[in-house]
N, C-alpha and C positions, 0 to 999 in steps of 0.2 A: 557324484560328489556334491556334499552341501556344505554352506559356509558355516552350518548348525544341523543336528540331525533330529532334534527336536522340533515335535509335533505342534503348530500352529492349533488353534480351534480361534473363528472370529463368527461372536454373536450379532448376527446381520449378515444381510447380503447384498448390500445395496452399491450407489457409487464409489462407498468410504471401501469398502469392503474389496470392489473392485479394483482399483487403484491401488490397495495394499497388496493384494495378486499378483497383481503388476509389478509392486516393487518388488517383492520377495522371488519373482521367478528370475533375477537377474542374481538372485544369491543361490538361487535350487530351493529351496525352504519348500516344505512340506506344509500345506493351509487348509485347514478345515473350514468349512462353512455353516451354519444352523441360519437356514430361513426357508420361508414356508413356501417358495416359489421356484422351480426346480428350470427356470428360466431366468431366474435371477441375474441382474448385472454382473454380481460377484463369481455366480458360478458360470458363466459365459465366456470367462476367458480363462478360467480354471483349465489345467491341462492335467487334474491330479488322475490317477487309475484306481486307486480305493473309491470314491464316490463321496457328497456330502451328506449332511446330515438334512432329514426334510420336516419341515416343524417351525415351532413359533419359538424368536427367542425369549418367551417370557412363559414358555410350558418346563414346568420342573422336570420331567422324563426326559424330553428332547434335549434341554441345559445339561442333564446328568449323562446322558448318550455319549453327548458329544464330548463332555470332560473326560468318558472311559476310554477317548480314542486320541484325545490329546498332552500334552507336557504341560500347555502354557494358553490359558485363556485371555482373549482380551475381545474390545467391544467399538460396535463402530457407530452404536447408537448409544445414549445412557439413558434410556426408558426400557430398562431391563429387568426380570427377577431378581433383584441384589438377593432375597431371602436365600434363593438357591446358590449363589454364588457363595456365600458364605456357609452355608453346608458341604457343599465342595473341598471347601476350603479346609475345614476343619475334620470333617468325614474319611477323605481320603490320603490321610495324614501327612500332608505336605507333598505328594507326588507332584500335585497340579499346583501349578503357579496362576496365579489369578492376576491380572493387569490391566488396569491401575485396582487399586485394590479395591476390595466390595465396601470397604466404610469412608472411602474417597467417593466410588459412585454415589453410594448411600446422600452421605453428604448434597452433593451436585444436585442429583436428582431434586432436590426440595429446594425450589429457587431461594425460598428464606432462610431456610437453615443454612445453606449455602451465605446468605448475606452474615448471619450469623457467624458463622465463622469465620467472616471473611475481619467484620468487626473488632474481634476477638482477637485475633491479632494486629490490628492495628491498620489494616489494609482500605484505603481511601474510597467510599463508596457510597451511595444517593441514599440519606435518611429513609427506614423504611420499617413499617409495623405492619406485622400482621391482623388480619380480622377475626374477632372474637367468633361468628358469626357470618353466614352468608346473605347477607340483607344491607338493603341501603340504608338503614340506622346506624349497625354498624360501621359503615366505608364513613356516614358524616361523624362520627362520634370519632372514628382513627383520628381524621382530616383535621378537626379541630382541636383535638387535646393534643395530637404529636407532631404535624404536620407544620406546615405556613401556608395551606389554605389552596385554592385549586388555582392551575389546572394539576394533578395530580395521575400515577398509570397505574391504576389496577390492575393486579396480575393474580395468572392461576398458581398454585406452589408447585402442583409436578405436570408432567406431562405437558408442558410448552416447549412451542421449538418453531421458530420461521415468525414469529409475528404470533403465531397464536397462541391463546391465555391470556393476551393483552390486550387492556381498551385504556385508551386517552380518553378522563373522566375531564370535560371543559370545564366545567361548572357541577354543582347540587344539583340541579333540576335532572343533569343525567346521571343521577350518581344509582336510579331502582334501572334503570335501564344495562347501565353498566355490569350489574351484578347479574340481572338475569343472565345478558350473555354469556357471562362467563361462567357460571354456574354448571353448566352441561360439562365443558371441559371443565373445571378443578374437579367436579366430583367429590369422593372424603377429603382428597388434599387439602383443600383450603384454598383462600384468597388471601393475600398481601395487598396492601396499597404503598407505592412510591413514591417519595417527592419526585418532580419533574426535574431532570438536568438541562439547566440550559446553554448544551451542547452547541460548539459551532464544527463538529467533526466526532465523525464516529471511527475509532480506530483499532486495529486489534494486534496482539504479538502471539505468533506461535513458540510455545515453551515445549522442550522438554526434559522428559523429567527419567536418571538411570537406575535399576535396580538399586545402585550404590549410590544415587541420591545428588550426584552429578545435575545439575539445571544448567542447558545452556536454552538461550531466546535467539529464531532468527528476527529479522529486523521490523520496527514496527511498520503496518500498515493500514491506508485510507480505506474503510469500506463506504460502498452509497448505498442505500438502503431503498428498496421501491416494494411496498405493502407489503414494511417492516419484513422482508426478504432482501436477503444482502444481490444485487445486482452488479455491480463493478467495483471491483480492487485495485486499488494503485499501491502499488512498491516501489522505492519506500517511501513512505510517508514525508510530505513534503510541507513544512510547518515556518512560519516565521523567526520561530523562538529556538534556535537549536540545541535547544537542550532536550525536548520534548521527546524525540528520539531514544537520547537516553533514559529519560524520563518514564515513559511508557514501557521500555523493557525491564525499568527496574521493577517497578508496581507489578510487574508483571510474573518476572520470578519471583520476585518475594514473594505471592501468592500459591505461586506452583509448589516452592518451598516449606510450605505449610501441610502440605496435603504426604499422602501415603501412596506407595505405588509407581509402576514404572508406567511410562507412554509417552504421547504429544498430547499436550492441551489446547487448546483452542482459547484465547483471554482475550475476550471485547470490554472496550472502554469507550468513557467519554472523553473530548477535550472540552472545556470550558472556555470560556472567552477572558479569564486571567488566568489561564495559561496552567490549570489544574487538571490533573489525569482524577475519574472515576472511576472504577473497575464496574462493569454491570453485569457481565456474568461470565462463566466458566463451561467449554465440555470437555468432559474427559477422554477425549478422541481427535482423532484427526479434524478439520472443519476446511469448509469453501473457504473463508480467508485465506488458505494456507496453500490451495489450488495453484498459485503461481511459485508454490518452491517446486514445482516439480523442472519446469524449463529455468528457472530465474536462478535459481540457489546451488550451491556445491552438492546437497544433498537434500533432497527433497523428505517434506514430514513425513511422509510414508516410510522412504528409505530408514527417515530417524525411529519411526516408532517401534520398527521391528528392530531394530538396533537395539533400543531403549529394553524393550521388553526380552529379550535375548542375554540382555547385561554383555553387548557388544561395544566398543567403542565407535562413542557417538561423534557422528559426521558434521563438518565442517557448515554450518547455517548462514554464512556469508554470502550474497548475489554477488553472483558471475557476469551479470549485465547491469549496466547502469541503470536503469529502469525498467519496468514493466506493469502488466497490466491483465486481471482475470474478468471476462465478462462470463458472468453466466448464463445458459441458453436455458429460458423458463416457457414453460406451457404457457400458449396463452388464450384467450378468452373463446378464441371457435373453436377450441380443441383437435386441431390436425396438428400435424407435423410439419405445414407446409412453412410458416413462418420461422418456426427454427431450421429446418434444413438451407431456408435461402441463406439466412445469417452464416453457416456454417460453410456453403461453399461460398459466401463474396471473402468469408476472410481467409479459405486457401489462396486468395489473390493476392494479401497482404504480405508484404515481405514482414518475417519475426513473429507470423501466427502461427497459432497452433490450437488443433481442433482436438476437442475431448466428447467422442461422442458415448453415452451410457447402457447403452440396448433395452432401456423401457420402454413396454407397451402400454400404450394411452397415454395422452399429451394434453391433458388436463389442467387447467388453468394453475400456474404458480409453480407447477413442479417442474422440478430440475433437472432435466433431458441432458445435459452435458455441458460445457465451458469451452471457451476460449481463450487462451494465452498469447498476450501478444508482449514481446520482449524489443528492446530497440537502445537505440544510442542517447538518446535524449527522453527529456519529459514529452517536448512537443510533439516527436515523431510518434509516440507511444499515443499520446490523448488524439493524435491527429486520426491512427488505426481504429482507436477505439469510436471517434465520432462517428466514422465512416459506418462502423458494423452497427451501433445504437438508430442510427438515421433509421436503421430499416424496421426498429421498434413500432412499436404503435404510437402515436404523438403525444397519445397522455403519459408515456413513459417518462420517468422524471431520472434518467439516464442520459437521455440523447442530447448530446451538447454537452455534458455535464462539463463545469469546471469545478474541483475536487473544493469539497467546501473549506478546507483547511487555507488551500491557497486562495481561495476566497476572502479571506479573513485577513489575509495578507495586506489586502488592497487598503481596507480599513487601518492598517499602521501605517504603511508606504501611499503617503498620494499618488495619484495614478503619473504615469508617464508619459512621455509625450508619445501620441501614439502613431505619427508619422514622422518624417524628415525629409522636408523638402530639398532639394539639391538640384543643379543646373541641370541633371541627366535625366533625372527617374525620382518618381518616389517609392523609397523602402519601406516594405511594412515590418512594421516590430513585432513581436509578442512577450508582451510584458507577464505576460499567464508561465509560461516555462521557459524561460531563457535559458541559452547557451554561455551568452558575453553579455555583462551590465555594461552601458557607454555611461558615463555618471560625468559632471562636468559644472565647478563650482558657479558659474554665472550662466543668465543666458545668453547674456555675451559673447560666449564661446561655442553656440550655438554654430555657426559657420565652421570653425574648424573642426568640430567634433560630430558635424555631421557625415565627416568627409570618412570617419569609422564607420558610421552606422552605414552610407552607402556599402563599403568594401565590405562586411558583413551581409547583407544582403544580396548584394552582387556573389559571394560565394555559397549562401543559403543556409546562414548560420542564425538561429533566434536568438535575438536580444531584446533589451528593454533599452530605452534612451531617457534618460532624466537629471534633473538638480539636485545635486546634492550641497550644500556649501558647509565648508569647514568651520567657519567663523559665527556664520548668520544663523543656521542651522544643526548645532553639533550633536542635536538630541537624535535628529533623525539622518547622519551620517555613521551614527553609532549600530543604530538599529539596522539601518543597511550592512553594513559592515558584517555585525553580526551573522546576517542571517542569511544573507550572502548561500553560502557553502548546503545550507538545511532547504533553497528556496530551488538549487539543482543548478546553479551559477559555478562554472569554472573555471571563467576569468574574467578580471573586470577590467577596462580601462576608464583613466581619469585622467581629465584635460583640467589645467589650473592656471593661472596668471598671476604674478605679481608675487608675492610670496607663497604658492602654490603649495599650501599646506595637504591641500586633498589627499592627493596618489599617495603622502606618507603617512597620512592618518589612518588612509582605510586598509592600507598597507599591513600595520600596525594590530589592526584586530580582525585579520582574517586570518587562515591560510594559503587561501586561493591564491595565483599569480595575478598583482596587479601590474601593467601599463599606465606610465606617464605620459602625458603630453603638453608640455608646456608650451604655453599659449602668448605670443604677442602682445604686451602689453603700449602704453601709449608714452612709458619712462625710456625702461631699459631696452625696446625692440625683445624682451623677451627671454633675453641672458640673464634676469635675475631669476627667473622660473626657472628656466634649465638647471641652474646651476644649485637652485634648492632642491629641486627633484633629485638629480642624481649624486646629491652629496646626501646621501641615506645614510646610517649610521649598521655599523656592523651585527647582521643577524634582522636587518629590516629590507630586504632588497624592494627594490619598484624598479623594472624595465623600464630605459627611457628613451624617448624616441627624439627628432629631431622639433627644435621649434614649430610650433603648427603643423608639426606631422600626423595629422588625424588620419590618414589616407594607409599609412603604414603601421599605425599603431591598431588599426582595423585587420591589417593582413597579418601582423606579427598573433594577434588574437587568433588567430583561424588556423592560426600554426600550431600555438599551445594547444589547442585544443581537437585538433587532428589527428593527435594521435592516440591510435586505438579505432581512428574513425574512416573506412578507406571509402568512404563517402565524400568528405574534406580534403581527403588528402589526393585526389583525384580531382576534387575542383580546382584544387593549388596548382595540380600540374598543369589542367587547363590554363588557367589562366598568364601560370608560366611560358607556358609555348603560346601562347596571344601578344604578352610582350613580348616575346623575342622574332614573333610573325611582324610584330607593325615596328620593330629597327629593320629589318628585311626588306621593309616592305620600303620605309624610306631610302635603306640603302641604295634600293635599286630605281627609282624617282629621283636621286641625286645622280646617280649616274646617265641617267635618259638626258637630262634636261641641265648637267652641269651646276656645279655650284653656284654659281654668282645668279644664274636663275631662280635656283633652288632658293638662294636667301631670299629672294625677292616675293616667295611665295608666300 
């Protein structure tokens, strides 16, 4: 019994190929393969009894073979014969369904015609001319009639993928150098040259797209990029500006929307530093970006594509976990296995990983042996898994450590925070990089009782960030907090205020998150004029409000809110609940030894 009875055929056999295997043996689907390795990823976990097809997918006989034994073509590379797909298509008089279509590939395939059309309809993207010519006359002649001058990225038009076809042109003097190199790859295709985006995060959304023209986008996310190979993803993208989010999913369908054809797409973008999405390019296939919907998402792109291409209804593209995270495991420069195998068993150790191993032979510098998924309750738990696994990189890896350049950029609008809290007990460390709970507090004057959050926070092993925010003095940048709050992976803030204690209702006011008030002590009213502005909130604005100078509670009541869903928290809550009710026990039974009137005296 199959959930379709129609015949798959997938040109490649590689990891994409593999994975879509994967998903479809949990519906029975029947999957054909065309690749010239009869050890292939893809057909390694194949369990079919007809056999596959053995051949190149870019030989017309082997492409037509394989269409006479299937319903529905699709591809898991787009450096394919389109010529033959479209002979297919038109030949076999609509039998074979071809997906995404051969003048979508077509398109794609030609990274400028691709820009072209992306143009054409209106879709946001890095100024770009192609070269008359393969010569560095040409690339200066593009540079200065259409350009704004170097540095500039010269690219090949087809047959690019991983970084290659691309050279960062710094200056003219390398611009005969540039061209050489790339000459070998473009071939008849051509060369392009691009203005430079000056990108402060590379982002991407997986779209897809139904027979019946249905586009839904799962969520956008961070890629790090290490010799221009994408190396680690973060989900979901974690940006100052919370629109960005939506932002990038729209750029994102509307693009898919343009095109012909059923599948997943793969849509990489820039962000800018005023807060612009570029689109910089398109595959018509599943992509490593997309590697964490398989544990992270309700239905992973794989599950969608064959949906997609099926004209099945398409599965729900929302993450099931709060965050996560794809590392990919790449050959590296001695060429053994042994470097990635370590990588793969330190993170069976890691609670929320998940090993994707490939079954290729030779471990060849930059290729891509398999990934790791690691899923978790937080940002921090998640980047804390992934440092652990990059540490074992090579050190010029420009992964290890990584903090996601987007929240990077963060830091640049939000001055930094205070990055301890001294306290009578201990001091707690913050991480202002991915917090859990914002402690925000209009003076530093309030530094003392709003330390007494950031301890109880600590003390139960919850990340926050601690800082000034002032309502009055500063409203530009409590706004921007506020804002961004929710997009930066914050799920609840508290705010300590004095005297008119405008704070906790301001930032109230333009979030959704749950805020905490703490109204602070002041040198008037002992502090009742605070309490009593904080918790006279107006209806449809709530702020939690804790007792005068209750920073101590307004730290636990945080750890509450956001416990649940997290039986991490919520186990240190019990702890600590059975600690106080251990040390009145403990008293009780020392007043009983020694009597009360001693007892006072102690």
């Amino acid at each position: 019994m199959s959930i379709d009875t129609r015949k798959i055929g997938i040109l490649g056999g590689g990891q994409l190929g593999r994975m879509l295997i994967q998903a479809g043996q949990l519906m029975n689907l029947d999957i054909v393969v065309l690749e010239g390795d009869t050890q292939s990823p893809a057909k390694q976990v194949s369990n079919r009894q007809g056999g596959h097809v053995l051949g190149s997918f870019n030989d017309p006989a082997a492409i037509k073979e394989l269409a006479g034994r299937v319903d529905i073509l699709t591809v898991e590379i787009e450096h394919v014969n389109v010529d033959v797909l479209e002979e297919v298509e038109r030949d076999m008089g609509g039998r074979v369904q071809v997906s995404p279509s051969p003048s979508t590939i077509r398109t794609i395939q030609d990274k400028y015609t691709q820009k072209e059309h992306l143009m054409h309809h209106r879709i946001p993207v890095a100024r770009s001319v192609p070269l008359e010519e393969q010569s560095a006359d040409a690339l200066l002649s593009a540079v200065s009639n259409h350009l704004s001058g170097f540095p500039v990225m010269l690219k090949a038009r087809k047959q690019a993928y991983d970084g290659k076809g691309n050279y960062l042109v710094k200056s003219a003097q390398e611009a005969q150098t540039a061209v050489s190199t790339l000459a070998q790859t473009a071939g008849k295709g051509g060369l392009y040259v691009e203005e430079l985006a000056p990108f402060t995060a590379e982002i991407a959304v997986m779209v897809v797209r139904s027979v019946g023209g249905q586009v839904v986008a799962y969520p956008a996310v961070e890629t790090v990029h290490e010799d221009s190979v994408c190396s680690v993803v973060y989900a979901p993208l974690l940006a100052s500006d919370a629109s960005v989010q939506s932002r990038a999913r729209d750029v994102a369908t509307n693009a898919i929307s343009t095109f012909v054809g059923a599948g997943v797409f793969g849509v990489e973008m820039f962000l800018l530093a005023d807060g612009q999405i570029l689109l910089n390019e398109i595959a018509p296939r599943p992509h490593n970006s997309g590697h964490y919907t398989i544990e992270a998402c309700a239905t992973s792109q794989y599950d969608n594509h064959l949906r997609a291409i099926l004209d099945l209804p398409l599965g729900d593209t929302q993450m099931v976990v709060p965050y996560a995270a794809m590392v990919n495991l790449l050959g590296r420069d001695d060429g053994t296995e042994e470097g990635v195998m370590k990588l793969a068993r330190k993170a069976l150790t890691l609670p929320g990983a998940h090993v994707h191993l490939y079954g290729k032979a030779g471990c060849r510098k930059g290729r891509k042996m398999g990934h790791v998924t690691v899923v978790g309750e937080s940002a921090a738990s998640v980047h804390d898994h992934v440092d652990t696994l990059t540490a074992l990189l090579p050190s010029k890896s420009s992964s290890s450590g990584v903090v996601s350049s987007a929240l990077a950029h963060i830091s640049t609008l939000l001055p930094p925070s205070i990055k301890q809290v001294e306290t009578d007990k201990t001091t707690t460390r913050t991480n202002p990089s991915h917090p859990l709970v914002s402690v925000v507090m209009g003076s530093d004057s309030d530094l003392k009782v709003m330390s007494g959050a950031g301890a109880m926070l600590g003390e139960l092993g919850v990340e926050y960030e601690l800082t000034v925010v002032s309502a009055h003095r500063t409203p530009q940048r409590m706004a921007q907090f506020a804002h961004s709050a929710r997009a930066r992976g914050v799920r609840c803030i508290v705010a300590g205020a004095g005297g008119a204690a405008h704070l906790p209702g301001m930032i109230a006011a333009m979030t959704p998150l749950p805020v905490i008030g703490v109204p602070v002590k002041g040198s008037s009213l002992d502090g009742v004029d605070s309490l009593h502005s904080i918790v006279q909130m107006p209806r449809g604005i709530p702020v939690a409000t804790v007792a005068i100078n209750g920073g101590v509670n307004a730290g636990l009541l945080a750890v509450r809110i956001v416990a649940a869903g997290m039986p991490r928290l919520l186990d240190a809550l019990d702890t600590y609940k059975h600690r106080l009710e251990e040390e009145v026990y403990a008293k009780v039974d020392k007043m009983e030894k020694v009597g009360w009137e001693e007892y006072r005296g102690l």
